[in-house]
C-alpha positions in Angstrom: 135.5 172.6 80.1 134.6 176.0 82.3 135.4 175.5 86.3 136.3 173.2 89.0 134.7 169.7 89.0 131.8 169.3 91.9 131.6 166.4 93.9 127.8 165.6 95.3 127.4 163.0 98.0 123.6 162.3 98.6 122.0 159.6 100.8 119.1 158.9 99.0 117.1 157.4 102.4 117.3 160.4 104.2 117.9 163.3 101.0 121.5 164.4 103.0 123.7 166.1 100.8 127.5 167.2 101.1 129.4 168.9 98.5 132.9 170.2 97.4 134.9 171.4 94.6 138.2 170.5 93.3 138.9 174.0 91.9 140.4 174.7 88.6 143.5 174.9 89.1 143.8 171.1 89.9 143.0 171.6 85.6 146.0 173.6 84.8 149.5 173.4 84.2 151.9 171.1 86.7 148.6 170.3 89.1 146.9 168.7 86.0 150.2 166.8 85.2 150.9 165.2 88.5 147.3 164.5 88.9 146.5 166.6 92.2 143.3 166.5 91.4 142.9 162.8 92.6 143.9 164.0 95.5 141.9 166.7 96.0 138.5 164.0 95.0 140.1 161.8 97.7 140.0 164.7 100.9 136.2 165.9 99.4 135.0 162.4 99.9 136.8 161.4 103.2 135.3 164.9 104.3 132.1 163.8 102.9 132.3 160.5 104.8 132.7 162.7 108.0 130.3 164.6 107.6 127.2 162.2 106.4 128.7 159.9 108.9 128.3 156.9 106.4 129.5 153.6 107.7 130.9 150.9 105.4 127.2 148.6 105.3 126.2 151.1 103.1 126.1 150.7 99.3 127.7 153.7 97.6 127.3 154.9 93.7 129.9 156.4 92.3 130.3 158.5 89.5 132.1 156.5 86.5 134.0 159.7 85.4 137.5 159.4 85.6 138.6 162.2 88.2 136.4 159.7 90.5 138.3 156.6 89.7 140.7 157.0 92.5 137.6 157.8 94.9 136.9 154.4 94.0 139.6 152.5 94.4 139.9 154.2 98.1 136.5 153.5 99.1 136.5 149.9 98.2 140.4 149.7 99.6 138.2 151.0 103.1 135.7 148.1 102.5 132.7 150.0 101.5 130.6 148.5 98.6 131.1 150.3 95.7 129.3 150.7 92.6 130.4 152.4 89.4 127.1 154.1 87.8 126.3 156.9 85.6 124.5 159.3 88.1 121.2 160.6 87.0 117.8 162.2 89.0 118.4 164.2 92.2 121.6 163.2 92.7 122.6 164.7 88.9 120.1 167.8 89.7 122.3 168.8 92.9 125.6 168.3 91.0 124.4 170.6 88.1 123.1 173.7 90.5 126.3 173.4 92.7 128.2 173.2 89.6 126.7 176.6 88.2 127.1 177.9 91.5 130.7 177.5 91.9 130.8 178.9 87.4 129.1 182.4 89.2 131.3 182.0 92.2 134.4 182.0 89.8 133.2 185.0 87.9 132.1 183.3 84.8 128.8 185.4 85.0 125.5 185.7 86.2 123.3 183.0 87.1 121.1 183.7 84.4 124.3 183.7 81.9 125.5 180.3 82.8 122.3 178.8 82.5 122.4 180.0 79.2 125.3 178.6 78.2 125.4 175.3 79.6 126.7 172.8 76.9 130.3 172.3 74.8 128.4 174.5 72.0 127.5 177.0 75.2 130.7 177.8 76.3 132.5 177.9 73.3 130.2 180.5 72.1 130.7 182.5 75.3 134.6 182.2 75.3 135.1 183.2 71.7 133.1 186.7 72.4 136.5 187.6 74.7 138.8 184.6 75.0 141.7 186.7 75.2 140.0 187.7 78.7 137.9 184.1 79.5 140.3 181.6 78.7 141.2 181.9 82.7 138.1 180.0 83.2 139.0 176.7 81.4 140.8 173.8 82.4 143.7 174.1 79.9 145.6 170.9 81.1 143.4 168.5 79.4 144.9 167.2 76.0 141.5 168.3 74.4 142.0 171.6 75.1 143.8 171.9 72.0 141.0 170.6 70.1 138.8 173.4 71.8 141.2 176.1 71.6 141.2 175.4 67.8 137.1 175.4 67.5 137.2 178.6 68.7 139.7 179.8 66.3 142.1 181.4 68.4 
């Protein structure tokens, strides 16, 4: 709901980590309609590849959220062996404290404050104490928004 969307590569053998964000605005507006953030998954990952140096022997878990489903498609399209899990442990873990970093990076708040907050219920509560002045922090291009937008009674 609040943020960007983190992407977490970890190889588990040797506890290497690379991360990146596809920032909100990917959320909002005509970037949310064309789908820029697939894009955007696509040059975190082929960064990440780079980076980790991971060669195509190696099995890779991916995420089965949807802003990942392109990632997918690509990395199996390069002939890497792809697997579509739910990511939990570590991996999970890293994903959740870069997350909050980027929600204190953004201005959302303190550290302390987005801890707080860190469920649906959460960050409603926070955006209805100023939503005229938070709602900046959302990703607005999702059809649930208006669903959201109406739970918090604006």
């Amino acid at each position: 709901m609040l943020g960007g969307v983190v992407i977490v590569m970890r190889r588990v053998e040797t506890g290497e980590v690379y991360s990146g964000e596809i920032s909100l605005e990917y959320f909002r507006k005509d970037k949310f309609k064309e789908k820029s953030y697939l894009d955007a998954s696509l040059k975190i990952i082929a960064k990440g590849i780079k980076k980790l140096d991971i060669k195509t022997k190696e099995s890779l878990y991916v995420c089965s959220g949807y802003v990942l489903s392109s990632i997918r498609e690509y990395l199996r399209s390069k002939g890497y062996m792809v697997t579509k899990k739910k990511i939990t442990g570590i991996t999970q873990d890293i994903a959740e404290k870069e997350f909050k970093n980027s929600l204190v990076e953004l201005g959302v708040g303190s550290m302390s404050e987005v801890e707080s907050m860190r469920s649906y219920y959460g960050y409603i509560e926070w955006l209805k104490k100023d939503f005229p002045a938070r709602e900046k922090y959302v990703k607005t291009g999702w059809s649930s928004w208006a669903k959201w937008k109406k739970d918090i009674n604006v």
